[in-house]
py3Dmol code that shows the C-alpha trace and the ligand (Angstrom):
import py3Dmol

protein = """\
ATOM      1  CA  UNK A   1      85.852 -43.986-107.868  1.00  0.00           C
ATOM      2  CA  UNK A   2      85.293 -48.020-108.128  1.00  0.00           C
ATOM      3  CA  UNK A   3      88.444 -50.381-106.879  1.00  0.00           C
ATOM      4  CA  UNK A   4      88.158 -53.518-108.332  1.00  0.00           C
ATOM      5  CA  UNK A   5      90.234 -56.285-105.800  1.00  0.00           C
ATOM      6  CA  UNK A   6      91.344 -58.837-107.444  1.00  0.00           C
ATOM      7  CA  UNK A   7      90.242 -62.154-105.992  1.00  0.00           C
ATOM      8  CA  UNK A   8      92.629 -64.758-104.636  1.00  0.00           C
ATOM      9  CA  UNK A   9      91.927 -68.220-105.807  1.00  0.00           C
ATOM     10  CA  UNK A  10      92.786 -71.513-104.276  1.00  0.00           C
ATOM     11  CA  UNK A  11      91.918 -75.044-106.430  1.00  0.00           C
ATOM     12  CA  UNK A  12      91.846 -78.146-104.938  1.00  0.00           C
ATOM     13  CA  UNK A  13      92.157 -80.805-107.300  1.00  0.00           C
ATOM     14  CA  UNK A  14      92.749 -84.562-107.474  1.00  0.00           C
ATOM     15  CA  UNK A  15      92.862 -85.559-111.400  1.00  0.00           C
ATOM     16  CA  UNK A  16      92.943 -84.554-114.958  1.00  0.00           C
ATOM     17  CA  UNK A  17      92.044 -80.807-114.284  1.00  0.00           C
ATOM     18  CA  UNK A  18      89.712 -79.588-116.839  1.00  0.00           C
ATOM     19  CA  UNK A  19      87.894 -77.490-115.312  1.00  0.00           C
ATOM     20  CA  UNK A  20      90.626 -76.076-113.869  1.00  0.00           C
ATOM     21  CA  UNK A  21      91.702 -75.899-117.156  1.00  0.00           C
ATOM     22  CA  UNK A  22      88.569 -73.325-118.116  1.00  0.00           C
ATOM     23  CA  UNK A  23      89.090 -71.282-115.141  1.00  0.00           C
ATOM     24  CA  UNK A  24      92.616 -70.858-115.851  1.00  0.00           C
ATOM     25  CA  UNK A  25      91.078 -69.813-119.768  1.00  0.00           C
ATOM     26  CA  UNK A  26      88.304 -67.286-118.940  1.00  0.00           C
ATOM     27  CA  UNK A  27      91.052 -65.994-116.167  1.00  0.00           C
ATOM     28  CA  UNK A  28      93.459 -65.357-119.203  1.00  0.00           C
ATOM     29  CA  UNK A  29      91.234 -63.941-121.562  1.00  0.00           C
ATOM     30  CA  UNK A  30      90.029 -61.316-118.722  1.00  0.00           C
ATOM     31  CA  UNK A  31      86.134 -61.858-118.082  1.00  0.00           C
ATOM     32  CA  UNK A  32      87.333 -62.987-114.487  1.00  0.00           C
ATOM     33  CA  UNK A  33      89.073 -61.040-112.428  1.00  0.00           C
ATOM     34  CA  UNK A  34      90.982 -62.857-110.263  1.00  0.00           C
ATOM     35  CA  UNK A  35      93.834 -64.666-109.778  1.00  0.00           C
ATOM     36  CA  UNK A  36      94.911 -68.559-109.390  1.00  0.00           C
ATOM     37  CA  UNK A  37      97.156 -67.865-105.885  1.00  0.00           C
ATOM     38  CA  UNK A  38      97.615 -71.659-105.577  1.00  0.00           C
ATOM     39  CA  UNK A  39      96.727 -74.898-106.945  1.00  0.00           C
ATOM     40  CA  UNK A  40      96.951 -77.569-104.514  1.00  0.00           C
ATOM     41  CA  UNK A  41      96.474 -81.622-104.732  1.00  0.00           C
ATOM     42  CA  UNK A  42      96.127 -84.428-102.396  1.00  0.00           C
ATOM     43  CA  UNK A  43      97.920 -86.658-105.191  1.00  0.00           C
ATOM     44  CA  UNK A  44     100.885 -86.217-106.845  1.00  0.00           C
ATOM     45  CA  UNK A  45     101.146 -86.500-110.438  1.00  0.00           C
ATOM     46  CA  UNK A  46      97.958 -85.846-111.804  1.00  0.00           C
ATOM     47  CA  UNK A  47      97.982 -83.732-114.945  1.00  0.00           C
ATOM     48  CA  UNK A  48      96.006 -80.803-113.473  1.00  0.00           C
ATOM     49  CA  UNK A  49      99.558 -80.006-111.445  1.00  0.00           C
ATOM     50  CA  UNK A  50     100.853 -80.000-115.048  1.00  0.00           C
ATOM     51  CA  UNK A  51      98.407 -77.323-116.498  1.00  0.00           C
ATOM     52  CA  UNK A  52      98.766 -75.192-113.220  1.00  0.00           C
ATOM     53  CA  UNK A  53     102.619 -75.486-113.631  1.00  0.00           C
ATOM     54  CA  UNK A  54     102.213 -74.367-117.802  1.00  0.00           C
ATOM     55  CA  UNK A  55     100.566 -71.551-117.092  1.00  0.00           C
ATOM     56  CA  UNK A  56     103.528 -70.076-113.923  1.00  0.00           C
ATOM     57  CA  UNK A  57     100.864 -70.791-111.063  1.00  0.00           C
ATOM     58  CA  UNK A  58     101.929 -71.995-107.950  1.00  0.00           C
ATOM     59  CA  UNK A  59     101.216 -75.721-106.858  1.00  0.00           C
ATOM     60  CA  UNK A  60     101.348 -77.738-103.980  1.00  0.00           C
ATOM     61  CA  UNK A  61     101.412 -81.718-103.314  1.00  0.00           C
ATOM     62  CA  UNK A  62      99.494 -82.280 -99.907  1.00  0.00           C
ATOM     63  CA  UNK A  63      98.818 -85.800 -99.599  1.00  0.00           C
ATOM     64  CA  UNK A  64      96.074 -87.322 -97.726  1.00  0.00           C
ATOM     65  CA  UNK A  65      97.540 -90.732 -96.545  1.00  0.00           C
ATOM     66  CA  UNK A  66     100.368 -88.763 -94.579  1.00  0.00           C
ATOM     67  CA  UNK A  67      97.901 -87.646 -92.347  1.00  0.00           C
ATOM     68  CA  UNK A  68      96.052 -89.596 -89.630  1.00  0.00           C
ATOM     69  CA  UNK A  69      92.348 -87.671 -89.951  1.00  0.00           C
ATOM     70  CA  UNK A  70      90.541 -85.699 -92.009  1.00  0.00           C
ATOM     71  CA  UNK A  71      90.473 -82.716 -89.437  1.00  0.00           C
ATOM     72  CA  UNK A  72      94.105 -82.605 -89.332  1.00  0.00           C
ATOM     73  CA  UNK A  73      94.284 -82.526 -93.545  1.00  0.00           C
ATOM     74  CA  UNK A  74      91.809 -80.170 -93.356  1.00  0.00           C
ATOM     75  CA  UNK A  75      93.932 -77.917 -91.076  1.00  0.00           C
ATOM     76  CA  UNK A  76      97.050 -78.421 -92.841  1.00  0.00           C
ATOM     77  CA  UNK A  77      94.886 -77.031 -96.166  1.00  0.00           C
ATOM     78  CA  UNK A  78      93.880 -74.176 -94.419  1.00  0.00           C
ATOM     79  CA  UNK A  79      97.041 -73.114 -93.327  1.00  0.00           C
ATOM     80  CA  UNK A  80      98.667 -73.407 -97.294  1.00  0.00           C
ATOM     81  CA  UNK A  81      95.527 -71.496 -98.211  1.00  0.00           C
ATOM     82  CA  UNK A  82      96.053 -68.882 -95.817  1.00  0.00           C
ATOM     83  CA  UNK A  83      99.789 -69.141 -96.909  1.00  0.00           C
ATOM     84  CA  UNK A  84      98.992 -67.879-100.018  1.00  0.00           C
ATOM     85  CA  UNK A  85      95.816 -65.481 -99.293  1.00  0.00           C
ATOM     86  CA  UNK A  86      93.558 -66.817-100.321  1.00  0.00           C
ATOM     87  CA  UNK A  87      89.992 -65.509-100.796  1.00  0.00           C
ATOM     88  CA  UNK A  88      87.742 -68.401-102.501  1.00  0.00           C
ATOM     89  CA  UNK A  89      88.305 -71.970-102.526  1.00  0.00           C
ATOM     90  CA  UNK A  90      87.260 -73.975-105.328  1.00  0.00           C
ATOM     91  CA  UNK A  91      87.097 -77.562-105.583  1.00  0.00           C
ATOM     92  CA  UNK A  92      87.659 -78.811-109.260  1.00  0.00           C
ATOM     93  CA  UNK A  93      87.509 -82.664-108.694  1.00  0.00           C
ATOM     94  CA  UNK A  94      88.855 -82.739-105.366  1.00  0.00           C
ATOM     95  CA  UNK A  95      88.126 -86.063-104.576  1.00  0.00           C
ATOM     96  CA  UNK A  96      87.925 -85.835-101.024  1.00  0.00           C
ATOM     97  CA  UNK A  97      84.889 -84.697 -98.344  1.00  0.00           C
ATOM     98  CA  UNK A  98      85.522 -81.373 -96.285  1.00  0.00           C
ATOM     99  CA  UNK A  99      85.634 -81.860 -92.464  1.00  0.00           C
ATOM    100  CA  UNK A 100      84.008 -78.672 -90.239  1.00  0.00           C
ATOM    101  CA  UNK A 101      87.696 -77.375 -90.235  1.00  0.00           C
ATOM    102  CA  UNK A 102      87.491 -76.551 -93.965  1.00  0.00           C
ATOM    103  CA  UNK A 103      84.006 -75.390 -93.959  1.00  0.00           C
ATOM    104  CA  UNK A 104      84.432 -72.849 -90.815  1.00  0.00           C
ATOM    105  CA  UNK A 105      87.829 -71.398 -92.435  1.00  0.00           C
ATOM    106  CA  UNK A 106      86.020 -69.958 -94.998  1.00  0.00           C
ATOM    107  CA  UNK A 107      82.491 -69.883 -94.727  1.00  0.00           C
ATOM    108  CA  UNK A 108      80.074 -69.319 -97.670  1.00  0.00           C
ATOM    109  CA  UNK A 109      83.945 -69.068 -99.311  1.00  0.00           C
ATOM    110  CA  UNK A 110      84.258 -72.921-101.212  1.00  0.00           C
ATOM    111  CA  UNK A 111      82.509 -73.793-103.957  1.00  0.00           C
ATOM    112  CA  UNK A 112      82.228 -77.259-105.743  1.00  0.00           C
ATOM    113  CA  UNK A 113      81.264 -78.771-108.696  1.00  0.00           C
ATOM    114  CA  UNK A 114      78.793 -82.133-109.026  1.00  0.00           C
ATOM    115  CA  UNK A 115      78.051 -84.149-111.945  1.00  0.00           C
ATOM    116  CA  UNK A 116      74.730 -84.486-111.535  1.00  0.00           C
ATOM    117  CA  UNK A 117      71.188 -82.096-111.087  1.00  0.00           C
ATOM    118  CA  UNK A 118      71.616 -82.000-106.946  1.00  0.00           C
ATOM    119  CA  UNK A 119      70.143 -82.959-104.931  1.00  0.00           C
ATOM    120  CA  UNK A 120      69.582 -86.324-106.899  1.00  0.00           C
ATOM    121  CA  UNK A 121      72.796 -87.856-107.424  1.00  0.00           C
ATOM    122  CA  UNK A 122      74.627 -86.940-104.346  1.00  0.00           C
ATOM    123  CA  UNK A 123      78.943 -88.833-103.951  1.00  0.00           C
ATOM    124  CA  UNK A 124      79.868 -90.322-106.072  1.00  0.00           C
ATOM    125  CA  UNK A 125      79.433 -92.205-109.795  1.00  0.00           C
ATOM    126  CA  UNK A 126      77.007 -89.689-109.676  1.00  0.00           C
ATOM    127  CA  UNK A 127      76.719 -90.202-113.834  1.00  0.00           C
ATOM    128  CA  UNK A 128      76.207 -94.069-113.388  1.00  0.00           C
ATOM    129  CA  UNK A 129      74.027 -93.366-111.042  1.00  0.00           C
ATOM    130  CA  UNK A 130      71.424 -90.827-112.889  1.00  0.00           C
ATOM    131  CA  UNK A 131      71.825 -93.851-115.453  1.00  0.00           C
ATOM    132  CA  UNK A 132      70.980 -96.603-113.674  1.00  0.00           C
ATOM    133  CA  UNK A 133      67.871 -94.827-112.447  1.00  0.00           C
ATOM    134  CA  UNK A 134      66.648 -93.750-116.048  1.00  0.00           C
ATOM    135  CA  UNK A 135      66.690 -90.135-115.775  1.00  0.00           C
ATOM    136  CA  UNK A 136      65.613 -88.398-118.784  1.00  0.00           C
ATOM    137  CA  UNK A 137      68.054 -85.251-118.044  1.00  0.00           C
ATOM    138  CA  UNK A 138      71.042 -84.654-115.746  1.00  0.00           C
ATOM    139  CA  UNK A 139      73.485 -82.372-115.718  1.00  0.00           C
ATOM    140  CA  UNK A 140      75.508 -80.530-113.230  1.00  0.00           C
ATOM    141  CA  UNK A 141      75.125 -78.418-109.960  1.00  0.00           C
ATOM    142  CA  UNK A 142      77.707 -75.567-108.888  1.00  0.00           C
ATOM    143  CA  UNK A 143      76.939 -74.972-105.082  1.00  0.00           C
ATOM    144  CA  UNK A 144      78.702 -73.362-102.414  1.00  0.00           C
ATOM    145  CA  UNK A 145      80.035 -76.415 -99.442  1.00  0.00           C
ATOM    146  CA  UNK A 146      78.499 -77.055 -96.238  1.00  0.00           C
ATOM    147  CA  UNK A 147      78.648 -79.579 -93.480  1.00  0.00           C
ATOM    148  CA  UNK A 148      77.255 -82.008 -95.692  1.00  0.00           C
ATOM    149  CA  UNK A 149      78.093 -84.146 -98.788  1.00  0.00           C
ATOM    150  CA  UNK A 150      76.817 -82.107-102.059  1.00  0.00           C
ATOM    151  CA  UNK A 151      74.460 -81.211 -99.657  1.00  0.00           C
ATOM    152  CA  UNK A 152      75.841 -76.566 -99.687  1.00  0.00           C
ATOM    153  CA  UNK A 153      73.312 -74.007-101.121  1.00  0.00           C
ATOM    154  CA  UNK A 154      73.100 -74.026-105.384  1.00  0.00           C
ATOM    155  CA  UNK A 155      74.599 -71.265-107.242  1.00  0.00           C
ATOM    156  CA  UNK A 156      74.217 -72.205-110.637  1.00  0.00           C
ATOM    157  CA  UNK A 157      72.899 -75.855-112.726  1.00  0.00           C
ATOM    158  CA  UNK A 158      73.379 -76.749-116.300  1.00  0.00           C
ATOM    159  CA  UNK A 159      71.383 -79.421-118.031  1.00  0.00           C
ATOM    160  CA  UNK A 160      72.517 -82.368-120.485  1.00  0.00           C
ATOM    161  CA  UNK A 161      69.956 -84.388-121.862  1.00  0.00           C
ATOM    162  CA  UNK A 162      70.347 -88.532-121.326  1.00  0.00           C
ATOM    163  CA  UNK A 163      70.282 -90.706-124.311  1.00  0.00           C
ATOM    164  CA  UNK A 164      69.617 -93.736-123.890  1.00  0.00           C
ATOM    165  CA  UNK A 165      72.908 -95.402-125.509  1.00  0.00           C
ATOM    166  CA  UNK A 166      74.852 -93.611-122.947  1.00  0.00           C
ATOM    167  CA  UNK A 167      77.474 -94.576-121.046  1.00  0.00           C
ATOM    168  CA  UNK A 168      79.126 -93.843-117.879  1.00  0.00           C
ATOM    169  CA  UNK A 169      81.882 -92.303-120.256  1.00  0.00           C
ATOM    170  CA  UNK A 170      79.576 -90.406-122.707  1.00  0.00           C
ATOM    171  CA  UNK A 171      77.775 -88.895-119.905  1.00  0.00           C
ATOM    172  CA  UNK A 172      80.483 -87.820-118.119  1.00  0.00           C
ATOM    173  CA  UNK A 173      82.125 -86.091-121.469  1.00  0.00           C
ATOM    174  CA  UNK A 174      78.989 -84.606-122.075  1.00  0.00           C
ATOM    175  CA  UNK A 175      78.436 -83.374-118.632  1.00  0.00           C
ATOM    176  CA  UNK A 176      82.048 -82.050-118.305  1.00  0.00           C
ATOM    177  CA  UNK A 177      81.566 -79.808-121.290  1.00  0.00           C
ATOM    178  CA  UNK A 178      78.540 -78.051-119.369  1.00  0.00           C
ATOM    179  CA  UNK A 179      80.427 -77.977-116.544  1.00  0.00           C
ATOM    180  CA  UNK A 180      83.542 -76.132-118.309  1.00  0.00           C
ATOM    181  CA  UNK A 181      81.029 -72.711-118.587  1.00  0.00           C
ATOM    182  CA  UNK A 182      79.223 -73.191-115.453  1.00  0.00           C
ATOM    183  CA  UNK A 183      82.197 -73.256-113.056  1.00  0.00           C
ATOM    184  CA  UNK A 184      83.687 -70.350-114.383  1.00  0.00           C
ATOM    185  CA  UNK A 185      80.240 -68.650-114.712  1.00  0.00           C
ATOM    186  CA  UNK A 186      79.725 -69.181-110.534  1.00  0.00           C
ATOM    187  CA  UNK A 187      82.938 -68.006-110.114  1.00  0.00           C
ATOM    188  CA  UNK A 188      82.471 -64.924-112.011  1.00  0.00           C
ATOM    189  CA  UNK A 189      78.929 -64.235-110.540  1.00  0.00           C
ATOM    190  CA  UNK A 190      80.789 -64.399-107.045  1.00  0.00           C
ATOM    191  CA  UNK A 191      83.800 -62.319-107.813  1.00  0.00           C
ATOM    192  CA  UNK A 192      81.612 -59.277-110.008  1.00  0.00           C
ATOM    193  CA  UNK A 193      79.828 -59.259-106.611  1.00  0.00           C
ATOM    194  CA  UNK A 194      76.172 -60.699-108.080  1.00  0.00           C
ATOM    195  CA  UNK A 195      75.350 -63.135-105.370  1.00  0.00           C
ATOM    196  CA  UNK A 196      73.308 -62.859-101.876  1.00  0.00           C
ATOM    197  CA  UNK A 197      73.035 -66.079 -99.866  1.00  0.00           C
ATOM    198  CA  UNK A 198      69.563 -66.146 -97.732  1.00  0.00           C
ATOM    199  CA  UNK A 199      69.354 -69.618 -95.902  1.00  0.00           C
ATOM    200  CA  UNK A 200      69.595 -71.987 -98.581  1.00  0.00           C
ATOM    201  CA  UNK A 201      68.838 -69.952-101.485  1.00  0.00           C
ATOM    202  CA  UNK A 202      71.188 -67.999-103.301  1.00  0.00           C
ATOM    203  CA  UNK A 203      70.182 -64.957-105.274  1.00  0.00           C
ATOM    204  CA  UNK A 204      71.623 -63.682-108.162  1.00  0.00           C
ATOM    205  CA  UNK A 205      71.404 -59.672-109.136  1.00  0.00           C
ATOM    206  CA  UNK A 206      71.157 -58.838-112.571  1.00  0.00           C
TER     207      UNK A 206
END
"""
ligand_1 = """\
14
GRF
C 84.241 -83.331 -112.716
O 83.410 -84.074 -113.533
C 83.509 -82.880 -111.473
O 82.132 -82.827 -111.629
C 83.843 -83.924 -110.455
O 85.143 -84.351 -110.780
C 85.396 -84.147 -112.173
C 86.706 -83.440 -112.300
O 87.201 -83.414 -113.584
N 83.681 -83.388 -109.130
P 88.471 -82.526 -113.941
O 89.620 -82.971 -113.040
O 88.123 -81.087 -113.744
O 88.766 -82.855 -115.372
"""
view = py3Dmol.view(width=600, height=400)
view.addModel(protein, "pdb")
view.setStyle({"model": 0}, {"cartoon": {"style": "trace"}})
view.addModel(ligand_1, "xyz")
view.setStyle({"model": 1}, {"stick": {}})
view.zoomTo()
view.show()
């Protein structure tokens, strides 16, 4: 007999949500098994709180500037996380760098998004940034979060070619739509149980 567990789901976000957005689709249409337990954002709002709220999941304001340092955010995060059972922490444009306390709560457990092919491009305008140094192709890099900025073990990259009229804006629009399968593709590679991490590779089973 196979039990399938439905995974519990925290997003951290800080802005317009779309790739929360595209979780909360391939979610809904059932080619990911899990659920959203809680969205949470450090600013209040933003308009991915309003797509969380349309579609009944729970959300929570948890503001940065009420808190003196990042370690005591961090802890505060963990404990709404844990509130709500939480399994796998995704960051879809959370705007803010993990401290340890993050990173130890649930290790190999938080993945991210980056606009760019990592590691080139690291923080952030990393689209202005790929521009300014001429780069044929960027993209963006799904990897898991470590100790260090952009820095975690890559699950999954997607690759946009640069033309050379573009813009910080077109770039970014065209870079968001890759990035609107590859999240949810990582996420679904994790959760159908298809990924081994071995130092700072990860492998992926067929
Ligand atoms: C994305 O482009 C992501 O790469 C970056 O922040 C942006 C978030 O966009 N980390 P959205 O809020 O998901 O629309």
């Amino acid at each position: 007999m196979s039990v399938s567990i439905r995974c519990r789901l925290g997003i951290l976000v800080s802005g317009s949500g779309t790739n929360l957005q595209a979780i909360i689709d391939r979610i809904e249409s059932g080619e990911i098994n899990a659920e959203i337990a809680c969205v949470i954002s450090n600013k209040a709002d933003v308009f991915a709180l309003t797509r969380a709220s349309r579609h009944g999941i729970p959300i929570v304001v948890h503001e940065n500037e009420k808190f003196p340092e990042r370690r005591l955010y961090d802890a505060a995060t963990v404990e709404i996380l844990r509130g709500y059972n939480v399994d796998l922490v995704i960051l879809a444009g959370f705007m803010r760098i993990l401290s340890d306390v993050m990173v130890n709560a649930f290790p190999h457990a938080i993945l991210n998004i980056h606009p760019a092919l990592l590691p080139s491009f690291p923080g952030l305008h990393a689209q202005q940034q790929a521009l300014d140094y001429g780069v044929r192709f960027s993209g963006c890099t799904v990897h898991f979060v470590d100790y260090g900025t952009d820095t975690g073990p890559i699950l999954l990259q997607a690759i946009v070619p640069v033309e050379q009229d573009d813009t910080e804006e077109t770039l970014s629009s065209k870079i968001q739509k890759a990035e609107h399968k590859a999240f949810p593709d990582a996420i679904k590679l994790i959760i159908d149980g298809k990924i081994k991490i071995s130092g700072r590779k990860v492998l992926i089973s067929e």
